[in-house]
Residue frames relative to the residue before (quaternion, step in Angstrom):
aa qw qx qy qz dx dy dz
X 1.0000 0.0000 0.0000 0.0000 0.00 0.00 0.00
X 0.4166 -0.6516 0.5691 0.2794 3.73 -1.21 0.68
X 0.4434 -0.7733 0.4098 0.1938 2.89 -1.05 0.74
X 0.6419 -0.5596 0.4108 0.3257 3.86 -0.23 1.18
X 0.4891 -0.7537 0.4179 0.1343 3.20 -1.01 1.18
X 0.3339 -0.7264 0.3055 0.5172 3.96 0.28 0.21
X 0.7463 0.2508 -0.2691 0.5547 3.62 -1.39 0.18
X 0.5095 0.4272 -0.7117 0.2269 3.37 -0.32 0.68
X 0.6355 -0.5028 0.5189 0.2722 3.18 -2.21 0.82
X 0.0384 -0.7209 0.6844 -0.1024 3.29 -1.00 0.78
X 0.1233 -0.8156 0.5504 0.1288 3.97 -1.36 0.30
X 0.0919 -0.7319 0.6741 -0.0370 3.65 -0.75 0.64
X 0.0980 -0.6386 0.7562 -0.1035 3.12 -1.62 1.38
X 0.1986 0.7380 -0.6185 0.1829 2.64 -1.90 0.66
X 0.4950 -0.6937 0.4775 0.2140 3.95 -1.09 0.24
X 0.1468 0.9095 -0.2943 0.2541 3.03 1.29 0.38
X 0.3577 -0.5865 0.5494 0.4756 3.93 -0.57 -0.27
X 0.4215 -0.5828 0.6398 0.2707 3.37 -1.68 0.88
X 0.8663 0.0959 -0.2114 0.4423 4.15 0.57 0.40
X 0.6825 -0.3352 0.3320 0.5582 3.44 -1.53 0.26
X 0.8414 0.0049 0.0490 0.5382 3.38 -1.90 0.95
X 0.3873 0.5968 -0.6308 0.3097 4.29 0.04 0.60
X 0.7404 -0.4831 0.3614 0.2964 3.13 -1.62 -0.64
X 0.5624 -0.5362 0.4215 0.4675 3.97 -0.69 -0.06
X 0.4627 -0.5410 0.5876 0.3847 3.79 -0.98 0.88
X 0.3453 -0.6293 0.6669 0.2002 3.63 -1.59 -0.04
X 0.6388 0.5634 0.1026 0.5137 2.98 1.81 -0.51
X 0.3367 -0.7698 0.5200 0.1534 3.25 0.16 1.43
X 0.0845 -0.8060 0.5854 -0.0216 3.61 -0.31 1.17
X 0.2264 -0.6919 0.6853 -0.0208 3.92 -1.37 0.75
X 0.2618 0.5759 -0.7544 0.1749 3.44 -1.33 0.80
X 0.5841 -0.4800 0.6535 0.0372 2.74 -2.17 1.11
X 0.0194 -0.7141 0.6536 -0.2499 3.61 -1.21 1.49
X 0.1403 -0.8809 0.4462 0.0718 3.03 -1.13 1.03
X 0.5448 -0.6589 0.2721 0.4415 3.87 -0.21 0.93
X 0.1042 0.8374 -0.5309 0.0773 3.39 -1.30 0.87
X 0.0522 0.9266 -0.3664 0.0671 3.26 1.14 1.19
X 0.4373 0.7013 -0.2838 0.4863 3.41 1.82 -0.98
X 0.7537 0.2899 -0.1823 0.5609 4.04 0.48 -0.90
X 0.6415 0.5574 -0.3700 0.3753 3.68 1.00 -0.10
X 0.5210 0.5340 -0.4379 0.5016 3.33 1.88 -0.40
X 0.6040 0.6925 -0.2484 0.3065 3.26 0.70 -0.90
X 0.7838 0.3593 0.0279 0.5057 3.04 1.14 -1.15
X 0.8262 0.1144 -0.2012 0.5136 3.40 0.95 -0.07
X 0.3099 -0.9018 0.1380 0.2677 3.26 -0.56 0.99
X 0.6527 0.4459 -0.3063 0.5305 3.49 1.56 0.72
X 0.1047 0.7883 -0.5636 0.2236 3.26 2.02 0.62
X 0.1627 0.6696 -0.7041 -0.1717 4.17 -0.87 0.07
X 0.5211 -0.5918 0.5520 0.2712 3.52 -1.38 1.00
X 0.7897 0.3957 -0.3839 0.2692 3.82 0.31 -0.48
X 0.4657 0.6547 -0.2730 0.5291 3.56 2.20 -0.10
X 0.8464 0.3127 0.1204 0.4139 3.06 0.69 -1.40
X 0.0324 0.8329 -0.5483 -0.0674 3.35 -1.20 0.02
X 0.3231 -0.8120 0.4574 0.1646 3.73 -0.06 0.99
X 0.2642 -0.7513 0.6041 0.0279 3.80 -0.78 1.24
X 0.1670 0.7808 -0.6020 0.0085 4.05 -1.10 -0.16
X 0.4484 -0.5508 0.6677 0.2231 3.35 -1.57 -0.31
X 0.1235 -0.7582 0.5841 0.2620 3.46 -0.01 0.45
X 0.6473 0.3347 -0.4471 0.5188 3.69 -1.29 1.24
X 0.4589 -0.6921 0.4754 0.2904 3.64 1.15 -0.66
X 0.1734 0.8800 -0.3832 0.2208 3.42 1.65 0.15
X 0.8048 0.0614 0.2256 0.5456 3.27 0.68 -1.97
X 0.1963 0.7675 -0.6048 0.0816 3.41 -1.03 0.99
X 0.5331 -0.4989 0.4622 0.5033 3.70 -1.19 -0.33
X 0.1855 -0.8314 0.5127 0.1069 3.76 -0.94 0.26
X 0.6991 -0.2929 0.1940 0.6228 4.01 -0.58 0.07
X 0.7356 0.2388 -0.2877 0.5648 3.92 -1.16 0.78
X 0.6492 0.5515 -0.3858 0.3543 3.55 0.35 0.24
X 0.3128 0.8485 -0.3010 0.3027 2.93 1.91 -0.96
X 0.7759 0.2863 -0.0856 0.5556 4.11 -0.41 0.40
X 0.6280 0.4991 -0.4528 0.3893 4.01 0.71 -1.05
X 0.6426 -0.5781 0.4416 0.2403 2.78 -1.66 0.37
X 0.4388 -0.6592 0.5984 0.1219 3.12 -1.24 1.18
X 0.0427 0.8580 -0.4858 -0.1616 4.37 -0.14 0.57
X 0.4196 0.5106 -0.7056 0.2557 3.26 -0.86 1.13
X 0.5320 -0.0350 -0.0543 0.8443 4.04 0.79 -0.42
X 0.6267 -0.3916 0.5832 0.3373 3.69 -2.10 0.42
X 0.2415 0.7120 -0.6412 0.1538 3.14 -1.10 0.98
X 0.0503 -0.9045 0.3966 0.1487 3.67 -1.47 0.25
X 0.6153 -0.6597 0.1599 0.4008 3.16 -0.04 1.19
X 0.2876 -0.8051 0.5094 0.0985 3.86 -0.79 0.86
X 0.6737 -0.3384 0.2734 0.5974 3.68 0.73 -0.90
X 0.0497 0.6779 -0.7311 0.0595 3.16 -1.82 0.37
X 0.6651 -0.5084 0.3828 0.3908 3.34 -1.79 -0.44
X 0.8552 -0.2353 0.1398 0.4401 3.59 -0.42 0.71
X 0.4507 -0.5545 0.3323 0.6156 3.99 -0.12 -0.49
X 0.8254 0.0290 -0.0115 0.5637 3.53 -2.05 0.43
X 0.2081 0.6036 -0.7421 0.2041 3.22 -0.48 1.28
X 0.3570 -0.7566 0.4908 0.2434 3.52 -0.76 0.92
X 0.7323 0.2102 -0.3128 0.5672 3.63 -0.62 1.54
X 0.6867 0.4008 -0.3084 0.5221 3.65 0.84 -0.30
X 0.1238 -0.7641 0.6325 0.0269 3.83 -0.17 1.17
X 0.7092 -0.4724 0.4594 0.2508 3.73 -1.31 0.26
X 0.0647 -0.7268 0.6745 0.1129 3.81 -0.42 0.27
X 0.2590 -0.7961 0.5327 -0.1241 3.10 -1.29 1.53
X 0.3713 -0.6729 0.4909 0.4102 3.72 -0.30 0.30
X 0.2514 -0.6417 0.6710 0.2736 3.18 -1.47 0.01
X 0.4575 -0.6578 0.5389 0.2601 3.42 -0.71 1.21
X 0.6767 0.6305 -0.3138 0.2145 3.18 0.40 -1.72
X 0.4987 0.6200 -0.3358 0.5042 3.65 1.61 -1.27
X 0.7313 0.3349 -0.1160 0.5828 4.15 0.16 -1.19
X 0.4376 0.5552 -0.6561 0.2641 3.99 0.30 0.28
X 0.7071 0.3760 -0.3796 0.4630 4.01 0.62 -0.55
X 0.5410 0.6751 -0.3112 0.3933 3.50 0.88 -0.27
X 0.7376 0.3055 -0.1347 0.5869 3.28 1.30 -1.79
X 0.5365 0.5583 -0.4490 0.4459 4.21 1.08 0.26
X 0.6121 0.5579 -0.3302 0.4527 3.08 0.98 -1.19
X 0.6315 0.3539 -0.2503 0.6429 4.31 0.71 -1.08
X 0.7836 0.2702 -0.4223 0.3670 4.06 0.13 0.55
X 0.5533 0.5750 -0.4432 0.4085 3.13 1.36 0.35
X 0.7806 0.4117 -0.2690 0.3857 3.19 1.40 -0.85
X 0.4544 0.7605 -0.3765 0.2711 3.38 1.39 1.11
């Protein structure tokens, strides 16, 4: 897989809480994020760019938050793996990269 260009916009939904330790949304909720894998090496210390890909708000405004865990990540399909608490400023989400597991996940639908 290529690796994702920085600052692009990406979007992620999800029912999640809208803060640390808060409550589930009732409400299917949407926000805009913007790629930032370059500061995710940096920051985490088994972050791998060809697995992954790291998403954020810059200011820390907006992130995904507990219950979001798995949702998709839109710019290639992805779901969210771990990070630092919610909208932490400088700590962006880390996302899977489907694209890495696409022969992995054909191979387990062929043999259905």
């Amino acid at each position: 897989p290529q690796p994702h260009n920085e600052n692009e916009t990406v979007w992620v939904v999800g029912w999640g809480t809208t803060a640390f330790q808060g409550q589930i949304s009732p409400i299917l909720k949407q926000t805009s994020l913007h790629t930032m894998s370059n500061r995710c090496g940096k920051i985490f210390r088994y972050f791998n760019n060809q697995k992954e890909m790291c998403a954020g708000a810059h200011g820390g405004e907006r992130d995904t938050c507990q219950g979001d865990s798995g949702g998709p990540l839109m710019h290639e399909s992805n779901g969210q793996c771990y990070g630092h608490e919610c909208s932490l400023d400088g700590y962006p989400g880390v996302y899977a990269r489907v694209s890495y597991y696409l022969p992995w996940i054909k191979s387990k639908m062929s043999v259905a």
